[in-house]
N, C-alpha and C positions, 0 to 999 in steps of 0.2 A: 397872416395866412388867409385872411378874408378876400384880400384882391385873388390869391389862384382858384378859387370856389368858383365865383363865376366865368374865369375862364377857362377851365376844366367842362363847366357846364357847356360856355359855348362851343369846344369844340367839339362835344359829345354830340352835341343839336345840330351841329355842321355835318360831321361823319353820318349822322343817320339818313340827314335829307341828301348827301350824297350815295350814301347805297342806293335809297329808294328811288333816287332819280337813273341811277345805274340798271336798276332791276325792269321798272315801268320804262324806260328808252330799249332796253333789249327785247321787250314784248311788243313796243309798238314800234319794232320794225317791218316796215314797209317790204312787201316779196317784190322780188327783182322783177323787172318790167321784161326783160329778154332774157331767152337762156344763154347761160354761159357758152362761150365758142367752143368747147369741148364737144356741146350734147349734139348728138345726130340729128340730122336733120328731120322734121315731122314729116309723118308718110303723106303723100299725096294718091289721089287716086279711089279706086276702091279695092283693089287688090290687099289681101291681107299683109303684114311683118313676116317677114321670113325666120322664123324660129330655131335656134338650137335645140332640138330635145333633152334632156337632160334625166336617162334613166332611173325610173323609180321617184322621181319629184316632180313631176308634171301633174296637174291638174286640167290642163286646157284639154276640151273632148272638140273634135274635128265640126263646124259648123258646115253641115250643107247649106246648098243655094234652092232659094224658092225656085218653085217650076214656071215662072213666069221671065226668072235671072239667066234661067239656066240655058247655057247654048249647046251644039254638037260639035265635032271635028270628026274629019276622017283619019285614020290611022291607017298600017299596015295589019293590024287586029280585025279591023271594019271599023264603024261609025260608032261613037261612045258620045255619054254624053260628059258634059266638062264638068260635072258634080257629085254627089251624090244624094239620093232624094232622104228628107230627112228619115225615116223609116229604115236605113240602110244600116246593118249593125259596121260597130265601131265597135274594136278593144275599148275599154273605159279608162283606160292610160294614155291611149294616142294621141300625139302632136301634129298636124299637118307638118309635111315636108320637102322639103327638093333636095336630091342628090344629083340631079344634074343629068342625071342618065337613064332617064323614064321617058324621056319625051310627052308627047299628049297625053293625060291620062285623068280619068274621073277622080281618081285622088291618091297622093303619095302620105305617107304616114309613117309617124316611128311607132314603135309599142314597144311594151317591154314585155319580156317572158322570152321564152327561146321559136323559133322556126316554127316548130311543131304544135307549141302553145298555140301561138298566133294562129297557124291552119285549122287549128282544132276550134279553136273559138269564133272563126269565120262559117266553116260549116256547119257547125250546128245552129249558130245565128243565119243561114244563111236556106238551112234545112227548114228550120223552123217558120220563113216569109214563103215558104213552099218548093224552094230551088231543089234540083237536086242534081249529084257531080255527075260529071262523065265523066271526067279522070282526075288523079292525083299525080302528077307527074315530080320525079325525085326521092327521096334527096342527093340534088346536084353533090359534086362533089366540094362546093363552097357551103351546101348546108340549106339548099333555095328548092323551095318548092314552088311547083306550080300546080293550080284549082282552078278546073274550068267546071261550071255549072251553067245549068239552064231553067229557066224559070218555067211558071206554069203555063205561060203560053210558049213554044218553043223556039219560036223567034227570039226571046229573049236570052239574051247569052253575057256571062259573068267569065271575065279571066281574072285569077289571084295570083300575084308573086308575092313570095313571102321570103325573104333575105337576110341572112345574119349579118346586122352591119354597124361596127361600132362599140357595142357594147350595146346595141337596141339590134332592131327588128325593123326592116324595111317592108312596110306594104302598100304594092302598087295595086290598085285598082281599074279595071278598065269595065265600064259598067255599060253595056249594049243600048242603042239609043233607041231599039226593039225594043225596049223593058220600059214600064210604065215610073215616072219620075215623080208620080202622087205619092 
């Protein structure tokens, strides 16, 4: 019985240093040099990712562009600028977005809450930087409202569409290139 002792022992000594070379080989594996042909392509450019919003789970808040980034366009509105200055209230749920159907605009956005939320919570953030409304146009018959205000200088001019869309809240801004972007 003396010969199976040591070979018992040795293959115990064999199986351990094979674990532990199993265990130490799967930690020092090397990350993949390329991504898999699967993963999307890295964005190029400076343009941000185009985001799905995903109501109620979003964390990301809308980055404005420095006043130095920021350029104008002209629309059918008037002249806006392409951003929004950082001081410019934002839901604190909102996602930047494109639906496709806003054209130029200082910034498209989802939110969550209903039409009305969103309107509500633009005004008085909006009251509060000194603006104040000409009108409240709606509610459309899809649930859209529209907020035109005007700033402290009255040159300065703000249109809000506010849209039920998706299970979010579409908000286009068009923000007058009249209005100071500090």
């Amino acid at each position: 019985m003396t010969p199976r002792r040591p070979l018992a022992a040795s293959a115990a000594a064999l199986l351990s240093a094979l674990l532990l070379a199993a265990c130490g080989a799967a930690t020092q594996t090397p990350p993949p040099t390329a991504p898999p042909a699967s993963a999307p392509p890295a964005a190029t450019g400076s343009s941000p990712p185009a985001l799905t919003p995903v109501p109620g789970n979003s964390t990301v808040t809308a980055t404005p562009a420095t006043a130095s980034a920021a350029t104008q366009t002209d629309t059918d509105w008037g002249r806006i600028w392409d951003a929004l200055p950082a001081w410019f209230p934002v839901p604190p749920d909102a996602v930047p977005t494109e639906t496709g159907e806003e054209g130029a605009v200082s910034a498209s956005l989802a939110a969550g809450g209903s039409a009305q939320t969103v309107a509500t919570f633009m005004q008085t953030g909006l009251t509060g930087a000194g603006f104040s409304f000409e009108s409240v146009e709606g509610p459309a018959e899809d649930g859209s409202l529209t907020l035109n205000a005007v700033g402290p200088d009255p040159a300065c001019k703000v249109q809000l569409r506010v849209r039920p869309l998706s299970g979010t809240t579409n908000l286009v801004v068009l923000y007058g290139a009249a209005c100071p972007f500090s």
